[in-house]
C-alpha positions as CSV (number, residue, x, y, z in Angstrom):
1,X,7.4,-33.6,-9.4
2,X,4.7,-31.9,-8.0
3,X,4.8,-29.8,-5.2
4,X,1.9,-28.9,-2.8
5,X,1.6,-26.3,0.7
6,X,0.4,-27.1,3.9
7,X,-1.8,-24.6,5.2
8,X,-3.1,-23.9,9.0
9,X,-6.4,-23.7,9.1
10,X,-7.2,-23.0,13.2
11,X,-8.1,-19.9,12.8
12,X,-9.8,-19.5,9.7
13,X,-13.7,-18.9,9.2
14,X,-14.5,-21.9,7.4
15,X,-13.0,-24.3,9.5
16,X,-14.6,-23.4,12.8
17,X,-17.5,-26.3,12.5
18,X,-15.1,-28.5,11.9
19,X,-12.6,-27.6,14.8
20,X,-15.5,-27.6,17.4
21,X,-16.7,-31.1,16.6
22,X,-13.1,-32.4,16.9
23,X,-12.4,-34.3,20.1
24,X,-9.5,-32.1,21.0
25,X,-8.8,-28.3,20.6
26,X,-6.3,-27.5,18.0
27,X,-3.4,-25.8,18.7
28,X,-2.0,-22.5,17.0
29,X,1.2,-24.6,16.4
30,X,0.8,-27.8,14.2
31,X,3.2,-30.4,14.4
32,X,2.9,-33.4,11.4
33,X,5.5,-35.5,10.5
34,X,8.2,-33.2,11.7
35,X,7.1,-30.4,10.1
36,X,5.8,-27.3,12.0
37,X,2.9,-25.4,10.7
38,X,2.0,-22.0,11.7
39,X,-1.0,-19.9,10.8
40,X,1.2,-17.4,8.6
41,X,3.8,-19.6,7.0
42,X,2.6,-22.8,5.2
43,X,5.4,-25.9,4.4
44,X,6.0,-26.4,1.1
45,X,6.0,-30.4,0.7
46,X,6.9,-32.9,-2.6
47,X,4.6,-35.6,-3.8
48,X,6.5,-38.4,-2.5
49,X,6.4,-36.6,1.4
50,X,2.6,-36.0,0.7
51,X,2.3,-39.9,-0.1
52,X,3.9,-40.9,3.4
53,X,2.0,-37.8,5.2
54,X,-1.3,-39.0,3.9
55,X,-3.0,-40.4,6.3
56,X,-2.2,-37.7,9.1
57,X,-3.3,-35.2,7.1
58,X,-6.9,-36.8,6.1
59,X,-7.1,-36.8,9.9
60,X,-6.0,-33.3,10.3
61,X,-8.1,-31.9,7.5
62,X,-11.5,-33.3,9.2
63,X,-10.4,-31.9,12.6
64,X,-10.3,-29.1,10.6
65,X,-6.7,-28.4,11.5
66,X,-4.7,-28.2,8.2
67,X,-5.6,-27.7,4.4
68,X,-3.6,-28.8,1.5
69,X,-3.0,-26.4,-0.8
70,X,-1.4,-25.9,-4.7
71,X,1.4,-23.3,-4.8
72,X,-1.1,-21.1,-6.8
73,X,-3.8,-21.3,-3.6
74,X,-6.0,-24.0,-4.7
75,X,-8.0,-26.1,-2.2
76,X,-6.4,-29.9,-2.9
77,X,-9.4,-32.8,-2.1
78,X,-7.0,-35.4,-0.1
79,X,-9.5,-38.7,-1.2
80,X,-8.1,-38.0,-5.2
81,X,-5.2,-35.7,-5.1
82,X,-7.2,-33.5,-7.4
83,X,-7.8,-29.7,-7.2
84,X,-11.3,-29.6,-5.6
85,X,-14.3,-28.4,-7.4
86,X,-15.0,-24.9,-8.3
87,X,-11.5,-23.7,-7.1
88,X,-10.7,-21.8,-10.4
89,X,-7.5,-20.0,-10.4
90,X,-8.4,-16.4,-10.7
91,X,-5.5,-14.1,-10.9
92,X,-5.5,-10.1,-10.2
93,X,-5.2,-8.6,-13.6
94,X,-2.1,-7.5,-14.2
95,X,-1.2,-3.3,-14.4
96,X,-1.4,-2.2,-18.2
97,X,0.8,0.9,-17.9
98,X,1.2,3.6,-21.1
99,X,4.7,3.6,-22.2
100,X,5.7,7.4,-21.6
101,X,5.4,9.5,-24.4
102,X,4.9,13.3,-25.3
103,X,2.2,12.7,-28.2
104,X,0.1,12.2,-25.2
105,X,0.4,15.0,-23.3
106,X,-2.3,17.3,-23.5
107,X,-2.7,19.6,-25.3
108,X,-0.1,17.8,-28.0
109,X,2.8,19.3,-29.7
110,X,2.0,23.2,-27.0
111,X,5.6,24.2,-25.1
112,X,4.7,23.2,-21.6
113,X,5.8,26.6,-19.0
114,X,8.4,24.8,-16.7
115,X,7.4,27.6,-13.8
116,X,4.0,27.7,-12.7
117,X,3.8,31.7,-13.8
118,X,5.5,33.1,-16.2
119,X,8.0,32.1,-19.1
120,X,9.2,29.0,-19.9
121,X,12.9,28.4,-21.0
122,X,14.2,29.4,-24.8
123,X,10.6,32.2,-24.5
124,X,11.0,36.0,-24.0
125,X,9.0,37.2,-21.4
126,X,9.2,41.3,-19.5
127,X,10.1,41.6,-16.2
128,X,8.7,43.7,-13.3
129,X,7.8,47.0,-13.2
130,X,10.1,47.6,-10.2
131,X,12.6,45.2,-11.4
132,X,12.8,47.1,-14.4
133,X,13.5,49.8,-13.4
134,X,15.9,48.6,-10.5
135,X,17.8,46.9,-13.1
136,X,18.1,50.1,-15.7
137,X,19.9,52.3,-12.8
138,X,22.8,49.8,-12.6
139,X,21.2,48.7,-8.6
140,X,20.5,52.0,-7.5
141,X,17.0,53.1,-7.2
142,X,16.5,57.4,-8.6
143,X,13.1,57.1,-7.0
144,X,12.7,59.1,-3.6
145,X,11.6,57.5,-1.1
146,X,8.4,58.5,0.8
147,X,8.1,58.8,4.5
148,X,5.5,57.7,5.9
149,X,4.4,58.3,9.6
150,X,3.0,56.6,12.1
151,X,0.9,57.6,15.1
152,X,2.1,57.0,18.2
153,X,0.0,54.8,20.3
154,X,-1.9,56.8,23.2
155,X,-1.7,54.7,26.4
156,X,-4.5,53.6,28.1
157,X,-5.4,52.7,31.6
158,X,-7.4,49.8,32.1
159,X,-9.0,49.6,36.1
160,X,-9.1,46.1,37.9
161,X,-7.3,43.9,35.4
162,X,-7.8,40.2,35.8
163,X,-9.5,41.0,39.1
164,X,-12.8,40.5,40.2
165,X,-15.0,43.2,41.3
C-alpha cells in the first residue's frame, strides 16, 4: 500500500500566486479531514485515506494551501496520482570514507615522533645540557651560583600629577 505526505504550502515561495488569488487567506494551521497540517510537520496518509481526501485536497492544492508529497519529496499531480513531471529523485551522494590504515600515512612505513620535539618511544634520544648535568650529581647542582645585582631604583618626583596647570 502506498503511502504519501501532506505538505503545507502557506508559506512557501511557489505558492504565493496561488494563495493571493484564493478567495480566502490561508491559515498557518490546516485542518482537512481531521488531520492537522502545520508548515514543519507534514501527515503521513495511506492510499485508501488519500481516495476519500481527494476532493478537499484538489481544492486545497489550487488555493495553494497544501501539496502532496512522496515520502522521498516528490511533487504528486492530484488529476493521475502520478509523480509530476521533472521531479527526479536526486539524492546527496553518499560520504565515501577511507577505511583507516597506516600504508597511507605519509611518509609510509617512517616511525611517526609521538611528542611534537624530540624522541619518540622505543628511540634513544640525549637530554639537556642542564638536565644532564643536574641528573649526574645525584639532584645537587656543583655549579656556583652567580649573584647578580640589581640597581636600586632612584625615586623621582613628578610636579602637578593628574592636575591641570
Amino acid at each position: 500500500m502506498a503511502e504519501y505526505l501532506i505538505h503545507s504550502g502557506v508559506r512557501k515561495r511557489h505558492t504565493a500566486l496561488k494563495r493571493r488569488m484564493a478567495p480566502v487567506n490561508a491559515a498557518l494551521v490546516q485542518h482537512i479531514g481531521g488531520f492537522i497540517i502545520r508548515r514543519t510537520r507534514p501527515v503521513r496518509i495511506s492510499e485508501t485515506q488519500l481516495n476519500a481526501l481527494l476532493p478537499q485536497l484538489k481544492v486545497a492544492e489550487a488555493e495553494g494551501r497544501l501539496e502532496l508529497r512522496t515520502p522521498a519529496g516528490q511533487l504528486i499531480d492530484l488529476s493521475t496520482l502520478q509523480v509530476a513531471a521533472g521531479e527526479d529523485i536526486v539524492s546527496p551522494p553518499l560520504p565515501n570514507f577511507l577505511p583507516d590504515s597506516a600504508a597511507r600515512d605519509v611518509p609510509a612505513g617512517m616511525p611517526v615522533p609521538l611528542y611534537q620535539e624530540g624522541t619518540g618511544i622505543m628511540q634513544e634520544g640525549t637530554l639537556p645540557e642542564l638536565l644532564s648535568r643536574f641528573s649526574e650529581t645525584d639532584g645537587t647542582d656543583e655549579t656556583e651560583p652567580t649573584e647578580t645585582t640589581v640597581p636600586e631604583p632612584v625615586p623621582t618626583v613628578v610636579k602637578n600629577k593628574g592636575k591641570r596647570s
